[in-house]
C-alpha positions as CSV (number, residue, x, y, z in Angstrom):
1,X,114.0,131.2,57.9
2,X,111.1,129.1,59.4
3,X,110.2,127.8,56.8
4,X,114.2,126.5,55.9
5,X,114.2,125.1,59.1
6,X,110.8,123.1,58.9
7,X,112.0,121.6,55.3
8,X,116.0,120.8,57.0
9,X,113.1,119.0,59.8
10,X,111.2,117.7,57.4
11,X,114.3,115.7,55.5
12,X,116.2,114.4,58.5
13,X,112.9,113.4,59.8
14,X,112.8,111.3,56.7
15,X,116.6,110.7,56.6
16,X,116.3,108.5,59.9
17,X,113.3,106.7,59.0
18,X,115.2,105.9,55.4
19,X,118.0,104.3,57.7
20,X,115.7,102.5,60.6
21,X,113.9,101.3,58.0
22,X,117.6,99.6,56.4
23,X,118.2,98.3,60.1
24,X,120.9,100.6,61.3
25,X,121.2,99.8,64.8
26,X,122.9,102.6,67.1
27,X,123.5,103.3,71.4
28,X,120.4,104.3,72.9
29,X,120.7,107.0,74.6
30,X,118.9,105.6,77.7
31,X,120.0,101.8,77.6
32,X,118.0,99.5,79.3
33,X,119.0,97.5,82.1
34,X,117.5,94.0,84.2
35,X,118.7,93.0,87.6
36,X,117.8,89.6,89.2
37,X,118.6,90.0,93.1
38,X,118.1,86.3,95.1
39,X,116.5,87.4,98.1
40,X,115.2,85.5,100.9
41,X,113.9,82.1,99.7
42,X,113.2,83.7,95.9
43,X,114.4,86.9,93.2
44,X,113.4,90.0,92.8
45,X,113.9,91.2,89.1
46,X,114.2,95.1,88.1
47,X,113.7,96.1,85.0
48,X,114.3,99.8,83.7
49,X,116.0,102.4,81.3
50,X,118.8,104.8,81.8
51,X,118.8,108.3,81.2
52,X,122.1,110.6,81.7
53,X,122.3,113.8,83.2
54,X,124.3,115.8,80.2
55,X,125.0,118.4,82.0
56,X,121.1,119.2,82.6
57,X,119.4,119.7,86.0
58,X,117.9,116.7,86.8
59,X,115.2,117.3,90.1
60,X,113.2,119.9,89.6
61,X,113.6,120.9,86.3
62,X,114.2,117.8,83.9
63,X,111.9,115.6,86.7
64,X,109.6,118.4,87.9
65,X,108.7,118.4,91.2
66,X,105.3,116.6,93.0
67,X,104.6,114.8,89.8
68,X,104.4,111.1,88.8
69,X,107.7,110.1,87.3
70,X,108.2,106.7,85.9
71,X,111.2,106.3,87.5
72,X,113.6,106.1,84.5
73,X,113.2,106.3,80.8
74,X,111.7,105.3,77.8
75,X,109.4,102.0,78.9
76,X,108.0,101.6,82.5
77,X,109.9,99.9,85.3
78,X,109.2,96.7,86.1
79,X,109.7,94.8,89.4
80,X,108.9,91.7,89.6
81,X,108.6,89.4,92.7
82,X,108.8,85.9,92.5
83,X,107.4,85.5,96.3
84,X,105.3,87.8,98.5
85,X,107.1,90.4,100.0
86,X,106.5,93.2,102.2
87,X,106.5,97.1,101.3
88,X,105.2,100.1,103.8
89,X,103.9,97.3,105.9
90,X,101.8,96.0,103.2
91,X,101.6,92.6,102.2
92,X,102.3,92.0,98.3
93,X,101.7,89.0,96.7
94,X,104.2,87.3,93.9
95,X,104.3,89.0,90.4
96,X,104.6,91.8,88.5
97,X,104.1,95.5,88.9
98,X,105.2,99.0,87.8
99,X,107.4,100.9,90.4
100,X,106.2,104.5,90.0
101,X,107.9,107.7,92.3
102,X,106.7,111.2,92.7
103,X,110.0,113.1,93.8
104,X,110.1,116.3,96.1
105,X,112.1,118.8,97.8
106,X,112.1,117.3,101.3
107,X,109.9,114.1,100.7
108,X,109.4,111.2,97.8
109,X,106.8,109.4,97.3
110,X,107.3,105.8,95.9
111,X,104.5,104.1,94.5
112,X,103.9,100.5,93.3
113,X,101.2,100.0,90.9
114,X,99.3,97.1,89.0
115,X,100.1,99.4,85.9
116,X,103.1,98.0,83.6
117,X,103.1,100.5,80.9
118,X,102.9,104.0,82.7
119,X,105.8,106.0,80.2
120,X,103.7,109.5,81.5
121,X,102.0,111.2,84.3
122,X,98.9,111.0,81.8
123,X,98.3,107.4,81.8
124,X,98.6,106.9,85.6
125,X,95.6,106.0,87.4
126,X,96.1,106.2,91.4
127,X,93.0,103.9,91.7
128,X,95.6,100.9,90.7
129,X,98.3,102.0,93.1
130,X,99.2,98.8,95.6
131,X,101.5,101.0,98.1
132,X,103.0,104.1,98.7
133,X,105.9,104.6,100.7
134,X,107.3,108.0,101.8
135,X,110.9,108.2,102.1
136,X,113.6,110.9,102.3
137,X,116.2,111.8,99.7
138,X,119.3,111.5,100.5
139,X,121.8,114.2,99.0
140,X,125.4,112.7,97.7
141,X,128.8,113.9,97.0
142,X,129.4,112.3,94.2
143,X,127.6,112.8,90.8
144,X,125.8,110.1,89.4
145,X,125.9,110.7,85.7
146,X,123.5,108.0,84.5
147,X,120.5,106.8,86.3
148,X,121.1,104.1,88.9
149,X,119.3,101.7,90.4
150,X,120.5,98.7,92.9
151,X,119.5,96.4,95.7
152,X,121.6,96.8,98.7
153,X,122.0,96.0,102.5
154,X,120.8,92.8,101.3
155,X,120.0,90.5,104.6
156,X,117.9,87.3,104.8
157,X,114.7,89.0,104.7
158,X,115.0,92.4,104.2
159,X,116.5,94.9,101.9
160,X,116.8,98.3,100.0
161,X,116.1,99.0,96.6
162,X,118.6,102.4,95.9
163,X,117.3,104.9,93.6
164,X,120.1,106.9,92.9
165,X,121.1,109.7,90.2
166,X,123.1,113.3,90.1
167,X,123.4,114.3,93.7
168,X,120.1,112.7,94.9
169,X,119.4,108.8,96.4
170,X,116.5,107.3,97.8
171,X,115.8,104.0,99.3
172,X,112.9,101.5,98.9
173,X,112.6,99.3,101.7
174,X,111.2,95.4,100.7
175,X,111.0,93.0,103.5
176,X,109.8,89.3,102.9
177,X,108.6,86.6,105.9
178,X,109.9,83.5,105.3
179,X,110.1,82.2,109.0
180,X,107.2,80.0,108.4
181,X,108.3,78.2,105.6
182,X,112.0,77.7,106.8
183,X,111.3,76.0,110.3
184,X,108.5,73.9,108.1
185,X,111.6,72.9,105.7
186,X,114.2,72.6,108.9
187,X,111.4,70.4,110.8
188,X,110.9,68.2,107.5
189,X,114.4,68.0,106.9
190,X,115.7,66.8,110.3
191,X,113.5,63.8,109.7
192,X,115.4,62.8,106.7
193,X,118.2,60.2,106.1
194,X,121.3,62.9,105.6
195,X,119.9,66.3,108.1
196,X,121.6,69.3,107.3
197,X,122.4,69.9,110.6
198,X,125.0,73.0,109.5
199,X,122.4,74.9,107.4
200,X,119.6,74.7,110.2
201,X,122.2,75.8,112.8
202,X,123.4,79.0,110.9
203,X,119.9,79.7,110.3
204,X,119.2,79.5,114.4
205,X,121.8,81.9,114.8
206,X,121.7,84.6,112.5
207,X,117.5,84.6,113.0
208,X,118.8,84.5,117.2
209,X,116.9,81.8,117.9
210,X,117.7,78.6,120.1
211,X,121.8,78.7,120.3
212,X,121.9,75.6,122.5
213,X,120.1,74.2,119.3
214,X,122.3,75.2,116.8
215,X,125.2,74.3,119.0
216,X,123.9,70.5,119.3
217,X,123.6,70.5,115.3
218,X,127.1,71.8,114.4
219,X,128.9,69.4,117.4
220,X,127.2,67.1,114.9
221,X,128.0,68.4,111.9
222,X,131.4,67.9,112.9
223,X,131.2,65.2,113.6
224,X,130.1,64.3,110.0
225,X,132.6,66.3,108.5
226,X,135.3,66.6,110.8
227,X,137.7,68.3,108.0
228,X,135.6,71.0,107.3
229,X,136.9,74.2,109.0
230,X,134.5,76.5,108.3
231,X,132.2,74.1,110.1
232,X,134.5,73.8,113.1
233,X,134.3,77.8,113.3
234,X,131.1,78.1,113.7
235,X,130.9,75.5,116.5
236,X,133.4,77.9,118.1
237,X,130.9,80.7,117.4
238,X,128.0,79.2,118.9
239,X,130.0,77.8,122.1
240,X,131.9,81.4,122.8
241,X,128.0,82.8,122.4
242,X,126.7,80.0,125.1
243,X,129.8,81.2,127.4
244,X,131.5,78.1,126.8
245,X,135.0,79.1,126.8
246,X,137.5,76.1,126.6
247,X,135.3,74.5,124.0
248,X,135.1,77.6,122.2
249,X,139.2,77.8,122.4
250,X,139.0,74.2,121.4
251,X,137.0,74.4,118.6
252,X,138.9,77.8,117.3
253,X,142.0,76.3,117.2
254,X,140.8,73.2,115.0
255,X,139.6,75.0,112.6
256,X,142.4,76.9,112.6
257,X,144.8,73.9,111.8
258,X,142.7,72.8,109.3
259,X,142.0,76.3,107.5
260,X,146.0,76.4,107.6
261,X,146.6,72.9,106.2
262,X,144.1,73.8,103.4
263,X,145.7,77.2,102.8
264,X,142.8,79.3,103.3
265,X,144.3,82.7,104.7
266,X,140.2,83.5,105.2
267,X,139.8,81.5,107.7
268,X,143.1,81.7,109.1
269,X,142.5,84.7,110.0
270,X,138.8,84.6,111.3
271,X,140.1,81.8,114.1
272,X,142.9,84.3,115.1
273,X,140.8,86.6,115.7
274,X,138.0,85.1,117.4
275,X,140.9,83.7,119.7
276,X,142.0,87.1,120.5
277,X,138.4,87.6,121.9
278,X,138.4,84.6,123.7
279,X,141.9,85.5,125.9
């Protein structure tokens, strides 16, 4: 019998090289994926393979346990950063690097390495690692059959990077600092010919800095564009934050008529209900 089973071995072993050798091409059974998130003033780009549960137990059994994982399948994941960000309070400059995990009961361990090609705990060398991060699992209701991975909470300089599959989820937290370089830009570009008066004031305010400033800008960025609604509604915005009430009514209810003469129900219904709040 063993020796039947070795030669039926034996001859689809050679079988399948017979047809990769005439190019068949079939579904891998882990398909590869890429994700290009824009985040703060760059991308970051995710590369990895996915694997499927099959109705195997995935966390310690099928991913033991306290030992490097590459954190998919097949080839290593890749992250790539096109400006420095910030992981576990750490500092990481621009470029590529392996994302690595070491999953437990109660705590994972999240690693990001100089390696690129770590497909097994064996090739891993810890003396390459660029950060850890601890971080707890999270357990989920719903089954995630195939291996998931996705940036979320996405702000202007900060998000997560969700590791999620079966009944398990885990978050990698990636913060950037691109304060320096924005006010640089904003100073620069408020000595130009055409300022962008709108895109410095809604940076003022959702950073909470100077909202008498970003009020000045959009009274003239309507000024410019008198039309533009969603311009007008932010003006409103900034005046019902500065405690300016009748302007704030004012500037509400333009935007409103001109979000209803251009048929946007959006916007419509943004004025309405920053009016309600304004009663």
């Amino acid at each position: 019998m063993i020796k039947t089973a070795i030669a039926i071995a034996c001859s689809i072993t050679l079988y399948c090289g017979a047809i990769q050798a005439q190019g068949l091409k079939v579904p891998a059974p882990s398909p590869a994926q890429t994700i290009k998130q824009d985040f703060g003033l760059g991308n970051i780009e995710l590369s990895y393979s996915r694997p499927s549960t099959k109705g195997r137990k995935i966390f310690g059994d099928l991913v033991p346990f306290d030992k490097v994982w590459r954190t998919g399948a097949n080839s290593a994941t890749i992250l790539n950063f096109s400006d420095d960000v910030i992981i576990g309070g750490k500092n990481i400059p621009a470029g590529k690097y392996g994302l690595l995990s070491i999953p437990g009961k109660s705590e994972w361990t999240l690693i990001l390495t100089k390696q690129l090609d770590v497909t097994s705990p064996s090739a891993y060398k810890e003396d390459q690692d660029v950060v850890r991060v601890k971080v707890k699992p999270h357990a989920i209701k719903e089954k995630i059959e195939t291996f998931f991975m996705q940036f979320d909470e996405i702000k202007g300089t900060e998000c997560n990077l969700w590791i999620m599959w079966d009944q398990t989820a885990v978050a990698l937290p990636i913060k950037t600092d691109i304060d320096g370089k924005v006010m640089a830009q904003i100073e620069t570009a408020m000595k130009s010919e055409k300022p962008p008066y709108f895109n410095a004031a809604m940076y003022y305010l959702e950073t909470g800095k100077d909202t008498k400033q970003a009020h000045e800008w959009l009274k003239k960025a309507t000024e410019l564009n008198p039309k533009f609604f969603w311009v007008w509604h932010q003006r409103a915005n900034a005046e019902a934050k500065l405690g300016l009430k009748q302007e704030a009514i004012a500037s509400a209810n333009e935007s409103l008529k001109l979000a209803q003469e251009a048929k946007n129900p959006d916007y419509v219904a943004l004025n309405e209900k920053l009016l309600k709040t304004l009663k």
